[in-house]
C-alpha positions in Angstrom: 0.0 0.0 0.0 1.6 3.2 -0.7 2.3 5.8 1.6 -0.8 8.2 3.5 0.0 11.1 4.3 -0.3 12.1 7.8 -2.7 15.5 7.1 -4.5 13.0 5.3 -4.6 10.2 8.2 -5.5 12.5 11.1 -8.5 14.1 8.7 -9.9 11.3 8.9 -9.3 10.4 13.0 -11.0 14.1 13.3 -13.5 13.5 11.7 -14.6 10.0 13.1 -13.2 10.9 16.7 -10.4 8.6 17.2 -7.2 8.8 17.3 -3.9 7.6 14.8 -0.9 6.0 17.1 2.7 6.3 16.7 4.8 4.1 17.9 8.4 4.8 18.0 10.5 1.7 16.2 14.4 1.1 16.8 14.9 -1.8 14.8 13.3 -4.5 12.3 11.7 -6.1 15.4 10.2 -3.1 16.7 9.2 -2.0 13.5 7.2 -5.3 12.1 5.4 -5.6 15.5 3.8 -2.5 15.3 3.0 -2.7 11.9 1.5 -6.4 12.4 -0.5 -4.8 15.8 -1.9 -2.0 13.7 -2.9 -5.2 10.8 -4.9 -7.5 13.4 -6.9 -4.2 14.4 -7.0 -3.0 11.0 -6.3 0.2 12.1 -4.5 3.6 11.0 -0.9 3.7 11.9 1.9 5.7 12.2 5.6 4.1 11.6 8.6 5.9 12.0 11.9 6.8 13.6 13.5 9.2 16.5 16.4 10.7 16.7 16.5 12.5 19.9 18.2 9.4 22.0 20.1 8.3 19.6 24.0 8.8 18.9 24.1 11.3 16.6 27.3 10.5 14.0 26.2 7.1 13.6 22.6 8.8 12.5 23.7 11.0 10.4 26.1 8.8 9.0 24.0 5.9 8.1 21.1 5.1 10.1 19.0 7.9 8.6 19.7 6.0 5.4 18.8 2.4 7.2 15.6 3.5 8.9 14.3 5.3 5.4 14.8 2.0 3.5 13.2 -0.4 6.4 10.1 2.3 6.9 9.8 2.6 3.0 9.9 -1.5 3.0 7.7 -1.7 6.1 4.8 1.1 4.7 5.0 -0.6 1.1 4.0 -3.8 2.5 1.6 -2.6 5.3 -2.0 -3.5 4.8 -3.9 -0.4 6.6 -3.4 2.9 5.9 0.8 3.7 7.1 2.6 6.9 7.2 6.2 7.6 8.1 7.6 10.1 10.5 11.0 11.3 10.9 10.6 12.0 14.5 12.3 14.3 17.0 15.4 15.2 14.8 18.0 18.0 15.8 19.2 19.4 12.7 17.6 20.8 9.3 20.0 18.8 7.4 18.6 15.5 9.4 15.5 17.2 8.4 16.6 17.7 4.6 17.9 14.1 4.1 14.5 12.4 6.0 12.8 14.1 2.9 14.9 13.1 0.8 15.3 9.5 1.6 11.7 9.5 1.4 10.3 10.1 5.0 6.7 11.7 4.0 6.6 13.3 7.8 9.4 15.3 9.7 9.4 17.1 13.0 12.5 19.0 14.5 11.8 20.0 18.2 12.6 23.4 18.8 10.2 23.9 21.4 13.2 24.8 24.3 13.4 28.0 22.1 11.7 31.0 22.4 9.1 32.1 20.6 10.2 33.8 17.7 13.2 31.3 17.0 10.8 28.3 17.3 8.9 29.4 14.4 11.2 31.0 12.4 12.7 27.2 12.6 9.7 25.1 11.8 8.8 28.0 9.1 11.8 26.6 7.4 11.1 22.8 7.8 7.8 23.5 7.0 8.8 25.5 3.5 11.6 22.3 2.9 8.5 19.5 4.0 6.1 21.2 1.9 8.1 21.3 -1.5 8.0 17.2 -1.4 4.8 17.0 -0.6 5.4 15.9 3.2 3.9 16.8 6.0 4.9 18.6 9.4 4.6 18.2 12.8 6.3 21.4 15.2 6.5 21.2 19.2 4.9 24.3 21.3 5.6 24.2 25.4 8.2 21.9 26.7 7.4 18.2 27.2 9.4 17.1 30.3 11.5 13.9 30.7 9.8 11.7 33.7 12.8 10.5 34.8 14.2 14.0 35.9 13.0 15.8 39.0 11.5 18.9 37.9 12.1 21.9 40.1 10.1 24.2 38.6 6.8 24.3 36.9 6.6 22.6 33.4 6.4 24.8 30.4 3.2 24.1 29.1 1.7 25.2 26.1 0.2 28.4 26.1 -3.3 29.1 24.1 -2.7 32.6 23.2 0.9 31.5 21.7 -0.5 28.3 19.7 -2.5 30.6 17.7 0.0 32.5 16.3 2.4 29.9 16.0 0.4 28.0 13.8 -0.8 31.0 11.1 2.7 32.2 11.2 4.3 28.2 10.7 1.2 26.9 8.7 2.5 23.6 10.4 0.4 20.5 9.5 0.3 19.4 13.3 1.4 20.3 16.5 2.7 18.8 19.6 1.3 19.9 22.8 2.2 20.0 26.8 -0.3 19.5 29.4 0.9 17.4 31.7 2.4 15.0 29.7 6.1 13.3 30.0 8.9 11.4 28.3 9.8 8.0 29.6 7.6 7.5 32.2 7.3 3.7 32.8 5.8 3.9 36.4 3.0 5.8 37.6 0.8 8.1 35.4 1.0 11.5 34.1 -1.1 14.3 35.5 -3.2 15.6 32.3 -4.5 18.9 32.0 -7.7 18.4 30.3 -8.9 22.2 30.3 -5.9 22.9 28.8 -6.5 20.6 26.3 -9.9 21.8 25.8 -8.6 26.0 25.5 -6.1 25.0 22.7 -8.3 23.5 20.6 -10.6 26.4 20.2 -7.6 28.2 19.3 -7.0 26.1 16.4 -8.1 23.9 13.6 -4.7 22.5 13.3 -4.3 18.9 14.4 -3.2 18.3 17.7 -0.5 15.9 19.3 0.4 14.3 22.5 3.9 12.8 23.2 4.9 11.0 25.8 2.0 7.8 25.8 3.4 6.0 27.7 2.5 7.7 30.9 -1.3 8.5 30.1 -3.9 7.4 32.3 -5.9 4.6 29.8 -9.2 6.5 31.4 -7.8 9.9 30.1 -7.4 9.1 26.3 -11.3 9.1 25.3 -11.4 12.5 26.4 -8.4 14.1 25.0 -9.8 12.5 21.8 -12.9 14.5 22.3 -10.6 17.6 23.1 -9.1 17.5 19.9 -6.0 15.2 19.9 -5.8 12.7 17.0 -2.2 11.5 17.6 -0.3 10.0 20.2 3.4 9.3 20.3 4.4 5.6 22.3 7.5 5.0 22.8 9.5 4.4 25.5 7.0 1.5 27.4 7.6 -0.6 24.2 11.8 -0.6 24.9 10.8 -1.7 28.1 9.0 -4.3 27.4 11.1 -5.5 25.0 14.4 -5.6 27.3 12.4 -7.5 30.2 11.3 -10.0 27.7 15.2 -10.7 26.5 16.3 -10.7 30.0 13.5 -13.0 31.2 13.6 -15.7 28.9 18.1 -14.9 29.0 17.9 -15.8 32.4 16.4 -19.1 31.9 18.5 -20.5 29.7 21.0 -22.7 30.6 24.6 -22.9 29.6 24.5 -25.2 26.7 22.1 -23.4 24.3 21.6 -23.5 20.3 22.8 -19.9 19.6 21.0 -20.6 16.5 18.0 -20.9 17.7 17.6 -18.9 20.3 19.0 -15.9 18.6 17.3 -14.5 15.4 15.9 -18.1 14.0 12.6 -16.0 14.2 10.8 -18.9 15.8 9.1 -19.5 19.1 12.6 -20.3 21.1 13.9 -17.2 19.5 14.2 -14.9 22.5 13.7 -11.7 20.3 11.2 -13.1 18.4 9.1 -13.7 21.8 10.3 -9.9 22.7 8.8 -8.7 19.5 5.7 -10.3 20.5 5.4 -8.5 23.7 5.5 -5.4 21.6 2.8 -6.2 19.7 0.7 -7.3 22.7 1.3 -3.7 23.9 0.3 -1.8 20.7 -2.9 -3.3 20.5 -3.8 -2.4 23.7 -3.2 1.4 22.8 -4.9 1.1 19.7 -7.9 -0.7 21.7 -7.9 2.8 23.8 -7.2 5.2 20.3 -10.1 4.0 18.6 -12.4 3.5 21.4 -15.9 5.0 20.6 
């Protein structure tokens, strides 16, 4: 099936009040998992790459290349609607290539910025995305990393500044903070819903949350009525698939078939059984993006 675009993906998650997932791949494992989730549900979905933990001359030097070629692979193959996002990069010429390589969405956070710099930096991604036919997604208010201790007050998004950020960008979507965090694997985020609410009547544009991982399940029906039609999942799937490996490595004994065990792709095949895990996980987000 050939690539959707994302404008066109969360049109139609707007219109029939659900939401389109993204989950966050790393490798081939992580990336056939999601897509063979979002099959069994038939549902919408969202494939793609980040950048933002990654080490950055090994990314720029080939895995920008590697991830476009296995998303490309991935989407062509995919039997629901798939788009591809180049997620989270740091540069405009990570930006430039993603296009190039054939990424049909890019976002570069420049939300720590202020203002002014913020969009005169997505204005430019946005005039680069635009010429290939791609669409973007821009970051307004700081998303905050769970594992850190924040001393001060997050920045969230502010209403009055998402309106002009958005005529002055003419960004496709945009990520919001309200409460939301990176990397939270215990507990649950604390979701500002009103906030929520006061953005959206500030815009029509389509609105994002990052940081999935942490949202309270009871939460995510009525940010979809607020407006959101995208969520970002990433870090609980890593999780899960590191305390699969190291479950089933620590019950091995010390004679094994290395061939087996390790990348036969059958059911003794430890990552094979983390990849499963995955998918177990993405279906029970999807479950919660397109309840009605």
């Amino acid at each position: 099936m050939p690539l959707v675009s994302m404008k066109e993906l969360l049109e139609d998650a707007l219109r029939n009040k659900y939401a389109v997932g993204y989950f966050e791949s790393w490798n081939l494992d992580s990336l056939e998992a999601v897509l063979e989730a979002a099959e069994e549900k038939s549902s919408p979905i969202i494939i793609g790459f980040g950048a933002s933990s990654l080490d950055q001359d090994w990314f720029d030097h080939r895995g920008l290349k590697f991830f476009a070629a296995l998303g490309k692979m991935a989407a062509k193959e995919s039997k629901v609607p798939t788009g591809l996002i180049l997620n989270e990069v740091k540069t405009l010429n990570q930006v430039k290539f993603g296009l190039e390589y054939g990424f049909n969405t890019v976002m570069m956070d420049s939300s720590h910025l202020p203002l002014e710099k913020n969009i005169e930096i997505t204005k430019e991604v946005v005039g680069m995305a635009h010429t290939f036919g791609a669409s973007v997604e821009a970051q307004l208010g700081m998303v905050p990393d769970a594992s850190e201790k924040q001393r001060e007050k997050p920045s969230f998004t502010k209403p009055e500044e998402t309106k002009i950020f958005v005529e002055e960008t003419k960004v496709d979507a945009l990520s919001i903070s309200v409460g939301n965090e990176h990397l939270r694997t215990e507990g649950k985020s604390e979701i500002n819903f009103d906030l929520i609410e006061r953005i959206h009547t500030t815009t029509d544009t389509f609105l994002v949350i990052h940081g999935g991982s942490g949202l309270p399940p009871e939460g995510i029906k009525k940010m979809i009525d607020f407006g959101i039609t995208k969520f970002n999942i990433g870090t609980i799937l890593k999780k899960v698939y590191y305390e699969t490996i190291k479950r089933e490595c620590e019950h091995l004994g010390e004679n094994i078939d290395y061939q087996l065990y390790v990348g036969s792709r059958k059911l003794e095949d430890i990552f094979f059984l983390a990849r499963e895990r995955i998918k177990d996980e993405v279906k029970k987000f999807i479950d919660l993006f397109l309840q009605k």
